[in-house]
C-alpha positions in Angstrom: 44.9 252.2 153.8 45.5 250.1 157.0 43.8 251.8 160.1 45.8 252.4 163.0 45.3 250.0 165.8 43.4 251.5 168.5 44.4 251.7 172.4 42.2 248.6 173.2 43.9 246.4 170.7 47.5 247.9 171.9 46.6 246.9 175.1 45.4 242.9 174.1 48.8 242.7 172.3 50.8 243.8 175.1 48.9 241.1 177.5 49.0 238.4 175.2 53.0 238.9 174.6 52.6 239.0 178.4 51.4 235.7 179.2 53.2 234.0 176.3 56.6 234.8 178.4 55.4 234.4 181.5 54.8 230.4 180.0 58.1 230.0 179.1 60.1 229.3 182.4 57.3 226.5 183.3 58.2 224.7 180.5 62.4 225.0 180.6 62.0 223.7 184.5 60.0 220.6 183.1 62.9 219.9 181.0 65.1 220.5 184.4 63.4 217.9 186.4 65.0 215.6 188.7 63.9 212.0 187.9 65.4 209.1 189.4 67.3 206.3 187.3 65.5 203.6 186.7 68.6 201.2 185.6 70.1 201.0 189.2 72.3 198.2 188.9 74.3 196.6 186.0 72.6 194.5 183.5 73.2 190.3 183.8 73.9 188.9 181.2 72.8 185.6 182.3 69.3 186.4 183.0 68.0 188.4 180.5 64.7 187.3 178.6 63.1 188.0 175.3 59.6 189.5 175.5 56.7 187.8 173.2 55.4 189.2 171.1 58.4 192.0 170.4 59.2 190.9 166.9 57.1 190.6 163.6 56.1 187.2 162.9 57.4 187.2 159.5 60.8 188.6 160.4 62.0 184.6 160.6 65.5 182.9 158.4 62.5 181.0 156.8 61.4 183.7 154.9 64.7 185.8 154.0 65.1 185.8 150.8 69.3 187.5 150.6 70.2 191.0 150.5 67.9 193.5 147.9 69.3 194.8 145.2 70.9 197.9 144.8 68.3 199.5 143.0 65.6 199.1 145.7 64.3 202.3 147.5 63.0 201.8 151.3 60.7 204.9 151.6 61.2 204.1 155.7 64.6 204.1 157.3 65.5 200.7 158.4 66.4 201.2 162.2 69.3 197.7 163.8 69.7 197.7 167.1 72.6 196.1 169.0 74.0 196.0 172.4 77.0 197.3 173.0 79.6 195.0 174.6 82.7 196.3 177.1 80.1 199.1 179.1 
């Protein structure tokens, strides 16, 4: 048979539960926060750059080899990412 929880152990409980709330409004503020953007003006299109070093060396036409067959599983989602034109 369980034995009852004493006063003492009531009383950590009760504290415990205590600071766990007390925790949570610091942490639905920090989601709150007032951050400056940091895109302040529209992007030209006549300046942009590529950055070295941002694609795999292999990912080059010289070494695609045509869509993969249907029956071929990527354990990984594939993720494309393209800019959106008219915003």
């Amino acid at each position: 048979m369980m034995a009852m929880p004493t006063k003492v152990q009531s009383l950590v409980a009760v504290l415990l539960l205590l600071a766990c709330i007390s925790l949570l409004p610091a942490g639905a503020s920090a989601q709150t926060s007032n951050v400056a953007p940091r895109i302040t003006q529209a992007v030209d299109e006549t300046s942009l750059v590529t950055i070295s070093g941002s694609v795999h060396p292999l990912a080059q036409a010289k070494y695609d080899r045509g869509a993969a067959p249907d029956r071929h599983r990527r354990e990984l989602p594939a993720l494309q990412h393209a800019r959106l034109r008219g915003n």
